[in-house]
C-alpha positions, 0 to 999 in steps of 0.5 A: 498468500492472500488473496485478491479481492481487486484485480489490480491489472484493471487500474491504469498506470497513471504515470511512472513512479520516481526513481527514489521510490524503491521497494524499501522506502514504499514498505516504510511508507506503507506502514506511515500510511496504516499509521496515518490511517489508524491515528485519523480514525481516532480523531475523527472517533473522537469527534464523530457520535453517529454509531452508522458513520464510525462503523462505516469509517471503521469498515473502510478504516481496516479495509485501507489498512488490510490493502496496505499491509497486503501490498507491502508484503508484495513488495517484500518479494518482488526485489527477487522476481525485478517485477514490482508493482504498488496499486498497479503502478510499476516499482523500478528496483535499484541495481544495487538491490539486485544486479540482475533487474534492469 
C-alpha cells in the first residue's frame, strides 16, 4: 500500500458528487486525466526552453500523476468496504455494484 503524504481528512467536502460518478467511471477518468496531464506536459515541453521551469512542471507533472494513479487504486477497493472517497469527496456506489451499500 502506499503511503500518504497528504491527509486527505483535512480537505473539506465541497459538495456532493453526481450520482452518475460511480467507482468505475472515476478509474476511467482517473487514467484520461493522467493522460491529459502527460500529453500538456509535452506540449508545454515543446514550447518552453527554460530548463528550471520544465523541471518544475515535470516535478508537479509526476506528483499529480502519482496522486491520481494512487486514488484510483483506492477506488478499486472501496466497492467491497461502500466507503469511497475521491480527494475527500464522497463516491455513492451503485446498488447494482454491491447490494450491501446503501
Amino acid at each position: 500500500m502506499l503511503l500518504y503524504f497528504i491527509d486527505l481528512s483535512v480537505i473539506p467536502e465541497i459538495g456532493e458528487l453526481p450520482s452518475w460518478a460511480d467507482p468505475d467511471l472515476l478509474k476511467g477518468l482517473s487514467v484520461a486525466a493522467i493522460a491529459l496531464v502527460v500529453v500538456g506536459t509535452w506540449l508545454i515541453f515543446r514550447v518552453v526552453r527554460k530548463v528550471v521551469f520544465r523541471s518544475l512542471l515535470l516535478v508537479l507533472a509526476v506528483g499529480l500523476s502519482f496522486s491520481l494513479w494512487q486514488q484510483r487504486g483506492q477506488l478499486t477497493d472501496c466497492v467491497e468496504t461502500c466507503s469511497c472517497d475521491l480527494f475527500g469527496q464522497t463516491v455513492q456506489i451503485p446498488v447494482d455494484k454491491n447490494p450491501n451499500c446503501e
